[in-house]
N, CA, C and O of each residue as an XYZ file, in Angstrom:
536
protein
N     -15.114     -2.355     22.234
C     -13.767     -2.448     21.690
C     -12.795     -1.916     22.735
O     -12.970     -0.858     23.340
N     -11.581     -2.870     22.929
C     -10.975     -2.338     23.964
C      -9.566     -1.149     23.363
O      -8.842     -1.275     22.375
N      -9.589     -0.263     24.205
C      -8.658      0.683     23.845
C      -7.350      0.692     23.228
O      -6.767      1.592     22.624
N      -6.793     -1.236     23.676
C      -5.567     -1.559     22.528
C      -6.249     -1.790     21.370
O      -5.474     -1.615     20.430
N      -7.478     -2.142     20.951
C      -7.289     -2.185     19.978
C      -7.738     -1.676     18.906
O      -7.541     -2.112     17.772
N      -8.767     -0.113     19.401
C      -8.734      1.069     19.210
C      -7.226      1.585     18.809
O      -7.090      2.298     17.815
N      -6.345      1.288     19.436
C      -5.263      2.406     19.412
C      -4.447      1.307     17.897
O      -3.895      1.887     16.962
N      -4.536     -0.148     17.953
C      -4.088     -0.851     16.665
C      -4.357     -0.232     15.527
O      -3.560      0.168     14.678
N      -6.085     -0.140     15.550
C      -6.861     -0.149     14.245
C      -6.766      1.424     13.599
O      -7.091      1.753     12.458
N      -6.174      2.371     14.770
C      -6.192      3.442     13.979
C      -4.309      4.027     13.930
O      -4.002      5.212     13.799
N      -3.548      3.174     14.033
C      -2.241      3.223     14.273
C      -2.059      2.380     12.493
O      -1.471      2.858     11.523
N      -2.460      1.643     12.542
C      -3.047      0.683     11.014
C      -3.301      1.682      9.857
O      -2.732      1.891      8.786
N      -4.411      2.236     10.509
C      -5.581      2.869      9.349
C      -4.972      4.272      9.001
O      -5.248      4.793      7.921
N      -4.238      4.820      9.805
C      -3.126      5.938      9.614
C      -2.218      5.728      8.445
O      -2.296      6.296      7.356
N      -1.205      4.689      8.883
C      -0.188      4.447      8.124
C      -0.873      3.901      6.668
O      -0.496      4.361      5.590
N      -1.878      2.910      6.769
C      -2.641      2.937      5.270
C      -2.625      4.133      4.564
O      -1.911      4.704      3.740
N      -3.487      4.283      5.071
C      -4.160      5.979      4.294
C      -2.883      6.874      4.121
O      -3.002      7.759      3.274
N      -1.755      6.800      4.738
C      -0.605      8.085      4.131
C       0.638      7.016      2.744
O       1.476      7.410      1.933
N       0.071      5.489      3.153
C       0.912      5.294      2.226
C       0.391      5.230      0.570
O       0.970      5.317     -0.513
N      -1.224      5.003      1.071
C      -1.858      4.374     -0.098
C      -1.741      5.931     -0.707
O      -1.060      6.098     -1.718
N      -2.491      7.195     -0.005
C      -2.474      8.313     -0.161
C      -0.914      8.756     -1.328
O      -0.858      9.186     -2.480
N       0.068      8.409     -0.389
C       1.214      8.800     -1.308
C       1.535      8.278     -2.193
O       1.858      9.060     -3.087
N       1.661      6.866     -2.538
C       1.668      6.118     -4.136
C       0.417      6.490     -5.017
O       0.602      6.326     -6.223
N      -0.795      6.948     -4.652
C      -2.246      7.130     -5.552
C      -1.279      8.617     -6.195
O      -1.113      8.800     -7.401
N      -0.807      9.424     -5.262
C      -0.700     10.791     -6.196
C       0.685     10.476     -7.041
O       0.906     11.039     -8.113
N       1.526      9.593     -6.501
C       2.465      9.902     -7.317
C       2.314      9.027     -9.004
O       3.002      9.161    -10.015
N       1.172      8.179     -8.739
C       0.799      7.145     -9.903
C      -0.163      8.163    -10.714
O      -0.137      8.276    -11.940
N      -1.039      8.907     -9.825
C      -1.990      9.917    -10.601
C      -1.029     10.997    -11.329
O      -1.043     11.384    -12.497
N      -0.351     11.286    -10.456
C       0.447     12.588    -11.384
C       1.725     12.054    -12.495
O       1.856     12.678    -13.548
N       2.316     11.291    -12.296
C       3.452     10.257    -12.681
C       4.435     11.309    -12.799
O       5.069     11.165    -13.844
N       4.789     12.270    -12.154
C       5.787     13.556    -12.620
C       6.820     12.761    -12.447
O       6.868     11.735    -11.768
N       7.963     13.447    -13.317
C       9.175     13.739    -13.387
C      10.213     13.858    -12.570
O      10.546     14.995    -12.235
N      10.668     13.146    -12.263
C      11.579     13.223    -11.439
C      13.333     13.722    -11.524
O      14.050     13.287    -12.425
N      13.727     14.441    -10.722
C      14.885     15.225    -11.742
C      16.020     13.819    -11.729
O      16.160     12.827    -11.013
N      16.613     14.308    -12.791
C      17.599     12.942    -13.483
C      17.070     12.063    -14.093
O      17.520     11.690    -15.176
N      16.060     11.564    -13.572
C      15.382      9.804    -14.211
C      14.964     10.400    -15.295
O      14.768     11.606    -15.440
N      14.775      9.240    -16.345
C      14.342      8.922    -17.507
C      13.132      9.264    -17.797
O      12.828     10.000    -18.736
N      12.084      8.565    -16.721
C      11.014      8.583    -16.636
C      10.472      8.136    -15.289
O      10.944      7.311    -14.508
N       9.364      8.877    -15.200
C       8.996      9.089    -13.638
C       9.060      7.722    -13.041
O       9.083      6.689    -13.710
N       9.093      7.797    -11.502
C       9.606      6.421    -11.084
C       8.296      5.520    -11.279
O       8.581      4.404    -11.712
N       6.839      5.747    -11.050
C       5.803      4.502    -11.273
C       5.642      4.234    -12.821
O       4.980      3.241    -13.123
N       6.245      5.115    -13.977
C       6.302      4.552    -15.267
C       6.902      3.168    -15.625
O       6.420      2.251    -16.290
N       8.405      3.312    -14.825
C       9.699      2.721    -15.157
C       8.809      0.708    -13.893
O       8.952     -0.436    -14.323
N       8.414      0.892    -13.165
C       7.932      0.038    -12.127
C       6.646     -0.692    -12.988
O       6.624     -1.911    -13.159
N       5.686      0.127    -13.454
C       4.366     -0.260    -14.042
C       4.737     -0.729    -15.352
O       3.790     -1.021    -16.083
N       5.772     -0.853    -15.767
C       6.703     -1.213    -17.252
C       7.141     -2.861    -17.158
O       6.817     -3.944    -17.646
N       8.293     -2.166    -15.999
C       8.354     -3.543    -16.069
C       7.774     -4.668    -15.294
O       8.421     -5.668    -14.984
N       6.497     -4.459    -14.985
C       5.259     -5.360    -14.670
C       4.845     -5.942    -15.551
O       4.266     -7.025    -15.464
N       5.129     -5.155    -16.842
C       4.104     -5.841    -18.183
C       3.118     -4.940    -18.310
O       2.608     -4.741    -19.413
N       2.677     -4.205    -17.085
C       1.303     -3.041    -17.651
C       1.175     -2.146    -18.152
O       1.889     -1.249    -17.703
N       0.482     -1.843    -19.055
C       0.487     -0.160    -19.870
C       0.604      0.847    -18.529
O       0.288      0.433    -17.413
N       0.990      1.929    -18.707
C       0.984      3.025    -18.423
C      -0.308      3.804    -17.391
O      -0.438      4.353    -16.296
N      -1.043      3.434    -18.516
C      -2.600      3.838    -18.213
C      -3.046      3.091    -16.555
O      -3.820      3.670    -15.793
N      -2.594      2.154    -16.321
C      -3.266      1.507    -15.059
C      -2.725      2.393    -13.573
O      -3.166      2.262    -12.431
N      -1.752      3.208    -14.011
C      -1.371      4.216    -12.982
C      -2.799      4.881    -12.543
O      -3.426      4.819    -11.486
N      -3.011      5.416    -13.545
C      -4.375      6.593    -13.217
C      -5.348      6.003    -13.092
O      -6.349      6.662    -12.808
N      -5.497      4.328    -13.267
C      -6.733      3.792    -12.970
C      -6.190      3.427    -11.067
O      -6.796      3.743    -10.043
N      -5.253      2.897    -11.169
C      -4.896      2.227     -9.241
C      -4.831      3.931     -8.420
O      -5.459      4.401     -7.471
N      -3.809      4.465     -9.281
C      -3.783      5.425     -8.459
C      -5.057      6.742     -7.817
O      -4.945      7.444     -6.812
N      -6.024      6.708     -8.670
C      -7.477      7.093     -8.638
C      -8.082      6.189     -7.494
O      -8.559      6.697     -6.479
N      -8.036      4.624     -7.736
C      -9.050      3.684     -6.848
C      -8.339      3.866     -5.223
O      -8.994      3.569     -4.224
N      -6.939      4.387     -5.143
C      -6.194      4.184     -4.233
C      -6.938      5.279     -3.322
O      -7.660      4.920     -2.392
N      -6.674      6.961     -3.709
C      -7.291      7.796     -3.779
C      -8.873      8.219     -3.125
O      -9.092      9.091     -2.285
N      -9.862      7.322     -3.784
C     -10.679      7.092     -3.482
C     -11.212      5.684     -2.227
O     -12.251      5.557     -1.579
N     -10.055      4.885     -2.301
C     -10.506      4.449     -1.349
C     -10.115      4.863      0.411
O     -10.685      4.627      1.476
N      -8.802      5.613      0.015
C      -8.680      5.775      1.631
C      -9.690      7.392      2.064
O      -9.531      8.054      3.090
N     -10.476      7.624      1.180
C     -11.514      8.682      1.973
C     -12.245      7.997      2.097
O     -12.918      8.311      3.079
N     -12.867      6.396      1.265
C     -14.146      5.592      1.994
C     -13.410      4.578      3.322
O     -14.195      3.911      3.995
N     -12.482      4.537      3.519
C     -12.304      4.350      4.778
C     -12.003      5.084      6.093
O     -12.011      4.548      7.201
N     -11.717      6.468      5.821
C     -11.195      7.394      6.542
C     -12.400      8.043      6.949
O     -12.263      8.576      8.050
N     -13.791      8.217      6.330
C     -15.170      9.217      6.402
C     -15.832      7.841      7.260
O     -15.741      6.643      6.994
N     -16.647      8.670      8.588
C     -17.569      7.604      9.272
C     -18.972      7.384      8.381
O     -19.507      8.180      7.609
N     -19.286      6.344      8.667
C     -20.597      5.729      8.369
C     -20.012      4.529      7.427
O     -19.038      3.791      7.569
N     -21.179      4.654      6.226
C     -21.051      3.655      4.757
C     -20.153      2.776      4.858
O     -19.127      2.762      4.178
N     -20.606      1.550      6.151
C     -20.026      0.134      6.444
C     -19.394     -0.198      4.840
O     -18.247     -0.201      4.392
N     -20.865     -0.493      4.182
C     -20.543     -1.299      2.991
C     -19.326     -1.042      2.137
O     -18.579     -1.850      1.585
N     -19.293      0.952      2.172
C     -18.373      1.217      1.482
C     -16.626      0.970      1.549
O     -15.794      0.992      0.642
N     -16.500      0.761      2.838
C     -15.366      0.467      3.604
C     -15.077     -0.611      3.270
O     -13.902     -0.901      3.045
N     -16.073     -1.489      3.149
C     -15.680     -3.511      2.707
C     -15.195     -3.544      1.601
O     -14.284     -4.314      1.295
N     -15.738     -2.696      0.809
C     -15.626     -2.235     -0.531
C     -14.181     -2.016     -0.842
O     -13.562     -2.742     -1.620
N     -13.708     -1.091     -0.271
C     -12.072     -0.678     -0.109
C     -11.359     -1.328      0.421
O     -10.171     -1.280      0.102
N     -11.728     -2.047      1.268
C     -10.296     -2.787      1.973
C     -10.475     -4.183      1.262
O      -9.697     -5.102      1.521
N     -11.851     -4.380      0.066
C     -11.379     -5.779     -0.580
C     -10.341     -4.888     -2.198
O      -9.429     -5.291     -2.920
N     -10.920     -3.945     -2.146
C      -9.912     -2.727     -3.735
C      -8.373     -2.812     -2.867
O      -7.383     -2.959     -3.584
N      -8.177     -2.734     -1.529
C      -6.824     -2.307     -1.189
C      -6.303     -3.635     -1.417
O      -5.351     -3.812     -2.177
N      -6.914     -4.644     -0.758
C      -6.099     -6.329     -0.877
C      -6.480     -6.635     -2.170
O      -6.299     -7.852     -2.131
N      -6.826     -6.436     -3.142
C      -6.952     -7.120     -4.381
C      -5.429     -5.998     -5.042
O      -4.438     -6.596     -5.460
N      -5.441     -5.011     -5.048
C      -4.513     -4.335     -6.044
C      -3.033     -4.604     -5.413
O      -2.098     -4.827     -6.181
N      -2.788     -4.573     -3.661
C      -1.915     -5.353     -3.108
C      -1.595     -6.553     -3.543
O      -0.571     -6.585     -4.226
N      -2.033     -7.351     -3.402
C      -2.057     -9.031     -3.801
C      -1.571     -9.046     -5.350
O      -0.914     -9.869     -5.987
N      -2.141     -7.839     -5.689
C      -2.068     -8.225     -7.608
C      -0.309     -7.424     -8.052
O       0.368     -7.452     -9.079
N      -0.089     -6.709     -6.543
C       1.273     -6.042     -7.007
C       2.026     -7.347     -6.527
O       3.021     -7.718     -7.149
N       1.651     -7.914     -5.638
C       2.850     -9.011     -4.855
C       3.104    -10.132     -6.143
O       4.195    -10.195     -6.710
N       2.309    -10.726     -6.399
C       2.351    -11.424     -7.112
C       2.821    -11.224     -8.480
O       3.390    -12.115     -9.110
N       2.569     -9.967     -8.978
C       3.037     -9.570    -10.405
C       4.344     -9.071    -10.020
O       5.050     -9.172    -11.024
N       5.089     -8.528     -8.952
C       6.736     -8.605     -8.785
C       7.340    -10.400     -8.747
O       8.357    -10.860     -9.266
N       6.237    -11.127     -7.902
C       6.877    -12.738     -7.751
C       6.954    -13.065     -9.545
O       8.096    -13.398     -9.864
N       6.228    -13.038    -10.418
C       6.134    -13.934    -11.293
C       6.947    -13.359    -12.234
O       7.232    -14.152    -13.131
N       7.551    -11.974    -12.387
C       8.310    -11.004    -13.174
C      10.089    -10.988    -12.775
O      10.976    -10.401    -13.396
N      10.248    -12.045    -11.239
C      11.506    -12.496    -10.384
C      11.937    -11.221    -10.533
O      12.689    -10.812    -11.418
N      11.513    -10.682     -9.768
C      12.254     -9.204     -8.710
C      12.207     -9.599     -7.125
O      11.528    -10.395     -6.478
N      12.978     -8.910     -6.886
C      13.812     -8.796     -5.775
C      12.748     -8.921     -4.476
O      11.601     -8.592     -4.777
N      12.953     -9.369     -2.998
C      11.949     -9.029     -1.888
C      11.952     -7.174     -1.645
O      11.027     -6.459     -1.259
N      13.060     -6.882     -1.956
C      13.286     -5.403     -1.558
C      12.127     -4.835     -2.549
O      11.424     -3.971     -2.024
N      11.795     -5.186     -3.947
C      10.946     -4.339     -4.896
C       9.649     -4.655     -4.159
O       8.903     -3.693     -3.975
N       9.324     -5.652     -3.783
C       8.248     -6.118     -3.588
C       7.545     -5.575     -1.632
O       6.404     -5.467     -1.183
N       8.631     -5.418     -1.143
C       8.402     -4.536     -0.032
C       7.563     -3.997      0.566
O       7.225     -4.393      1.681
N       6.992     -2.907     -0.056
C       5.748     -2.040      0.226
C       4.712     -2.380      0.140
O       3.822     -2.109      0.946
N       4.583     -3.133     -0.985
C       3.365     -3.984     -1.295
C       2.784     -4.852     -0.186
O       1.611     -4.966      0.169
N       3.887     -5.438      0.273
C       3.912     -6.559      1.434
C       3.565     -5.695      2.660
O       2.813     -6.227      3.476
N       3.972     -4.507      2.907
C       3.695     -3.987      3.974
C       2.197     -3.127      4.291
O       1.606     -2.941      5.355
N       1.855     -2.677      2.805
C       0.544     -2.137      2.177
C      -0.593     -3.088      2.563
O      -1.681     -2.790      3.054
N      -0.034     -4.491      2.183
C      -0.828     -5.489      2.359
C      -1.239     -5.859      3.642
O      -2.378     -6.313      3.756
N      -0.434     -5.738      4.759
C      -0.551     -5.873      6.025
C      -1.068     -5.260      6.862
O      -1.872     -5.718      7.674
N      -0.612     -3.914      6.780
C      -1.612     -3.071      6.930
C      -3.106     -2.751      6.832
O      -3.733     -2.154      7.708
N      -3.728     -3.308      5.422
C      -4.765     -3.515      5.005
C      -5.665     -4.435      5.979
O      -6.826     -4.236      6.340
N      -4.824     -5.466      6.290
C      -5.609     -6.460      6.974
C      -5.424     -6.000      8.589
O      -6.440     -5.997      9.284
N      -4.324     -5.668      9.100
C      -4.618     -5.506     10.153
C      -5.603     -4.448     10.659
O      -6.333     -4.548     11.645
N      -5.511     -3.545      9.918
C      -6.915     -1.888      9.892
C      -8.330     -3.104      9.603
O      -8.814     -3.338     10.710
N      -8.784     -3.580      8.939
C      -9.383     -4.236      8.354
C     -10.157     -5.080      9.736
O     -11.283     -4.870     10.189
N      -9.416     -5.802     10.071
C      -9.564     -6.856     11.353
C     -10.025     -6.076     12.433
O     -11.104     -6.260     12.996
N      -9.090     -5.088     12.759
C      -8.978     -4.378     13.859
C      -9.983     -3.477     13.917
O     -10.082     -2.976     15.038
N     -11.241     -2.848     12.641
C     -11.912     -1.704     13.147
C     -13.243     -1.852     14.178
O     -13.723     -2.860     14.698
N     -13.526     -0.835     14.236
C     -14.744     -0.993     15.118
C     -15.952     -1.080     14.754
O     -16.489     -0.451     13.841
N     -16.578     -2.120     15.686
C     -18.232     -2.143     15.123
C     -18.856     -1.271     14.090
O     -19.553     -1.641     13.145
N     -18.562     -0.256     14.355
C     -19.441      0.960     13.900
C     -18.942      0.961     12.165
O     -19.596      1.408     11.223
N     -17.946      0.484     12.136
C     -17.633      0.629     10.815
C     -17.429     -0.850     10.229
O     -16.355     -1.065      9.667
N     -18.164     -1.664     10.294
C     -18.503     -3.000      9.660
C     -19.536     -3.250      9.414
O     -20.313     -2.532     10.042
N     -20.181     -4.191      8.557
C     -21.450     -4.447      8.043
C     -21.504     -5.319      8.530
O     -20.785     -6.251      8.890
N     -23.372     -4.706      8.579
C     -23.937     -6.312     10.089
C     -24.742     -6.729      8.851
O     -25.421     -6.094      8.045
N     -24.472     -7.824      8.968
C     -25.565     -8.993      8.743
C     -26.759     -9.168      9.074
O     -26.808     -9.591     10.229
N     -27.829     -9.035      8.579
C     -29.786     -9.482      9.531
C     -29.869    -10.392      8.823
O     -29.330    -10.413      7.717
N     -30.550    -11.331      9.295
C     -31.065    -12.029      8.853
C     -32.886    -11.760      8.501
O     -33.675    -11.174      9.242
N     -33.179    -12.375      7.195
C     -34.445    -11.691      7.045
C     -35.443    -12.849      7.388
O     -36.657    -12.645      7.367
């Protein structure tokens, strides 16, 4: 692996992990925010159409997945997460498109998403699952 793209995949895998990191706690904890009504991923996960409850389920899987991508070894587990990061991405993009909100709401998602794939593309051998043939 050459050193650009060493320096991509973990320039990627950084910014993943602090963003996914920071929406998992604020969906896990859903606190209060001073002035608002109700905490800001209540008022967002509302008007998606989703109960409440799917905070502490994304924000948990979020959680958990950027330590199975962040800890060396467990290829499999890593495939694992970066198909949990693009499936719950994809499922936010699309559930802002079909609900007609704004590109600005939809934003992070899009950038979450990109991220995903470029860390994804970009890692190193050591952390991908090989194939044998038997």
């Amino acid at each position: 692996m050459s050193k650009r793209n060493k320096i991509i995949y973990w320039i990627a895998t950084l910014w993943l992990a602090l963003g996914m990191v920071a929406t998992g706690l604020v969906q896990v904890l859903k606190q209060q925010a001073e002035g608002q009504l109700s905490p800001p991923g209540v008022y967002g996960i509302t008007q998606l159409g989703y109960p409440v409850y799917f905070l502490t389920i994304i924000g948990v899987w979020k959680l958990l997945g950027v330590v199975a991508i962040l800890v060396p070894r467990f290829p499999l587990l890593k495939e694992w997460a970066y198909a949990g990061f693009f499936f719950i991405m994809s499922g936010a993009i699309f559930s802002h498109i079909a609900t007609g909100h704004s590109m600005k709401e939809m934003f992070p998602a899009l950038l979450l998403l990109a991220l995903t794939v470029v860390s994804w593309y970009f890692r190193p051998a050591d952390r991908k699952v090989i194939l044998v043939n038997q």
